[in-house]
C-alpha positions as CSV (number, residue, x, y, z in Angstrom):
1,X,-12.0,-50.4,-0.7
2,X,-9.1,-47.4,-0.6
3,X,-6.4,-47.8,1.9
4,X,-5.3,-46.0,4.6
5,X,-3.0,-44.4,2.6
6,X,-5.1,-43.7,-0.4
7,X,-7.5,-42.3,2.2
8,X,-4.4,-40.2,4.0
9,X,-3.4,-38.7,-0.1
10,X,-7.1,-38.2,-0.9
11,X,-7.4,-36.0,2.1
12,X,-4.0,-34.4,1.9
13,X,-4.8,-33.6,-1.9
14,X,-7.8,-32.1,-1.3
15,X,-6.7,-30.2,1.8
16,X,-4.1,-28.4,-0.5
17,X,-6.0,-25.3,-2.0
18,X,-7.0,-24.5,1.9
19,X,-3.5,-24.3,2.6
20,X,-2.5,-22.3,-0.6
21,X,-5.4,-19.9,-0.2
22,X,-4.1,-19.2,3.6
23,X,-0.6,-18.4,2.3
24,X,-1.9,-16.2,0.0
25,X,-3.6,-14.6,2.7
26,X,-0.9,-14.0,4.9
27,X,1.1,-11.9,2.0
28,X,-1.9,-9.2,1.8
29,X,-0.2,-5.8,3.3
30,X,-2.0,-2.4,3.3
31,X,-0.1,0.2,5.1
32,X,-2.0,3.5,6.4
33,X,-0.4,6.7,4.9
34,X,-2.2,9.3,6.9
35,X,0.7,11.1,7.8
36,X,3.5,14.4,6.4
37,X,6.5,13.7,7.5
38,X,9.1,12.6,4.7
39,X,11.2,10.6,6.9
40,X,8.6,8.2,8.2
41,X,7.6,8.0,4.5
42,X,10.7,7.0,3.6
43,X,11.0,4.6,5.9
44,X,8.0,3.2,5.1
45,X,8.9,2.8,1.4
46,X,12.1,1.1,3.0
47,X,9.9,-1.5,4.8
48,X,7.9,-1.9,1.5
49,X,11.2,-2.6,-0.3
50,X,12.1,-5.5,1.9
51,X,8.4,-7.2,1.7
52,X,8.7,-6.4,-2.3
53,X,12.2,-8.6,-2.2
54,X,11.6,-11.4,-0.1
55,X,8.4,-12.2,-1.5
56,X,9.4,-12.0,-4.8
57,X,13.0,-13.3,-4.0
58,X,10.8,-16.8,-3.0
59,X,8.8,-16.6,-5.8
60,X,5.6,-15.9,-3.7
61,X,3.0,-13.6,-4.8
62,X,1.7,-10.5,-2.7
63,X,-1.0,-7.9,-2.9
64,X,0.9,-4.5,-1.0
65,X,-1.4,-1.5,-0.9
66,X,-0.8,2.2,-0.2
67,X,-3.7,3.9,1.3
68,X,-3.0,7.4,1.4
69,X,-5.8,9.8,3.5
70,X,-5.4,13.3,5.0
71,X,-1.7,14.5,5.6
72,X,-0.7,12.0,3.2
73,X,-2.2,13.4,0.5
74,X,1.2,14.9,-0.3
75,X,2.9,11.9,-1.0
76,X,1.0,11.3,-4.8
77,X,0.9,14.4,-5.9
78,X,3.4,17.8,-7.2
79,X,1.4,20.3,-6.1
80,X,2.0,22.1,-3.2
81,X,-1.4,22.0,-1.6
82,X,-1.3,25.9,-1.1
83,X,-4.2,26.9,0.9
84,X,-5.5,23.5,2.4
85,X,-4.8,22.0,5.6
86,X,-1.8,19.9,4.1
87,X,0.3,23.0,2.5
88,X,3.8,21.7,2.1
89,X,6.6,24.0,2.7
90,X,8.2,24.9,-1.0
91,X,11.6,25.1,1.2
92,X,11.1,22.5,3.8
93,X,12.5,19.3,4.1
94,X,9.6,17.4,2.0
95,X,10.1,19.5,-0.9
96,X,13.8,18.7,-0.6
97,X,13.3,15.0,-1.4
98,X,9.9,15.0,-3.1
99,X,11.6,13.8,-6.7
100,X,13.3,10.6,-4.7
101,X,10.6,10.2,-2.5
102,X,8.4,9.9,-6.0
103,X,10.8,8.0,-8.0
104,X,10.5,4.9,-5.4
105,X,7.0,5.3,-4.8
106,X,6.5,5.1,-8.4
107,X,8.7,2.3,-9.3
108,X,7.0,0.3,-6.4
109,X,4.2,0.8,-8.3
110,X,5.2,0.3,-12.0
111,X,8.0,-2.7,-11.3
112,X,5.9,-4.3,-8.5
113,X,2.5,-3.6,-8.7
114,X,2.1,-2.1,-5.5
115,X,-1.3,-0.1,-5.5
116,X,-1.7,3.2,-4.9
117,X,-5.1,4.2,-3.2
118,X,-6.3,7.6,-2.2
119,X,-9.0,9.1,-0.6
120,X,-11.9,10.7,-2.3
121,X,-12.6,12.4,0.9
122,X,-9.5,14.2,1.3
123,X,-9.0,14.6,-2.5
124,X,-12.2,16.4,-2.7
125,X,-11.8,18.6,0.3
126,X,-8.1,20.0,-1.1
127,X,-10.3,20.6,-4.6
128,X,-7.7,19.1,-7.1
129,X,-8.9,17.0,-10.1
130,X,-7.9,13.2,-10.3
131,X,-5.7,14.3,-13.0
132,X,-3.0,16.1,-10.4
133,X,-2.7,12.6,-8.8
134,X,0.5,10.1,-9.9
135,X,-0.6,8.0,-12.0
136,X,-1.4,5.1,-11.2
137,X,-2.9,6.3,-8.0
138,X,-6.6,5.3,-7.8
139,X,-9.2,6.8,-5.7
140,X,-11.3,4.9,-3.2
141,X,-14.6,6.8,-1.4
142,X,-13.1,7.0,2.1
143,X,-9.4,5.8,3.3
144,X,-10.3,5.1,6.5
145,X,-13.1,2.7,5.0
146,X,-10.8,1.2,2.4
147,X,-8.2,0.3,5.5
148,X,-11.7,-1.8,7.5
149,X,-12.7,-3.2,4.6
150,X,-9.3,-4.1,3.3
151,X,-8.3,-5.5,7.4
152,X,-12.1,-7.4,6.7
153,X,-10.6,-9.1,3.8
154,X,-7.7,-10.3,6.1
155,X,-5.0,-7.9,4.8
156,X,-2.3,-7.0,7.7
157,X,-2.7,-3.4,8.3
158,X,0.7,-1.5,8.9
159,X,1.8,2.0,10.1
160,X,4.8,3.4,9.6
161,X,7.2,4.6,12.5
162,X,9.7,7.2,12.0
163,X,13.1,5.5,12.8
């Protein structure tokens, strides 16, 4: 017959993949890019940055997702939207910082494979081909749906706030 203590290890041992699986769960992020304004996105790519360095600064691993849906449509492509609901400005302020604003994005999602997600919905209502996207920006049928389903598979859901 096992000990107490064989009984105490045998339980401990077997408890273990519970306990990994729930860490792994808490580092599941999927911010909501629905938004146009360039300063809340860069912000936003700021607070990505830090999750991207402590996690991997511990060694942990992570699943980060960008879901981008209406305004922030802009965000993953060059093209100026002309026409649609989410025209940007060729002189404003987002077209001022578009090439940074892309380079981080992108090496987020090269370096650290952060996702890129976009809405099919708002794709297909500006009319631009999959091809005018960053790659590697994948579609997904409905944002909105991607964030429930995504909250559903216990990711944190995060906004950005315009500092």
């Amino acid at each position: 017959m096992a000990s107490l203590g064989a009984w105490i290890l045998i339980l401990a041992l077997a408890l273990l993949p519970l306990q990994v699986a729930k860490a792994d769960a808490d580092r599941k992020i999927a911010w909501h890019v629905g938004f146009d304004d360039p300063a809340q996105f860069s912000a936003m790519l700021g607070s990505v940055s830090s999750l991207v360095e402590a996690y991997e600064g511990e060694l942990l691993d992570y699943d980060i997702r960008l879901v981008f849906r209406a305004q922030g449509i802009q965000f993953v492509t060059d093209d100026n939207l002309e026409g649609t609901p989410f025209e940007v400005d060729p002189e404003g302020e987002f077209a001022e910082q578009r090439d940074e604003l892309r380079t981080r994005l992108l090496q987020f999602a090269n370096m650290h494979d952060v996702k890129l997600e976009l809405c099919e919905s708002t794709r297909a209502a500006v009319g631009l081909p999959i091809d005018d996207f960053y790659d590697p920006v994948e579609p997904v049928p409905s944002g909105i749906v991607r964030l429930g389903d995504l909250h559903h598979e216990g990711y944190a859901l995060m906004h950005a706030y315009r500092n």
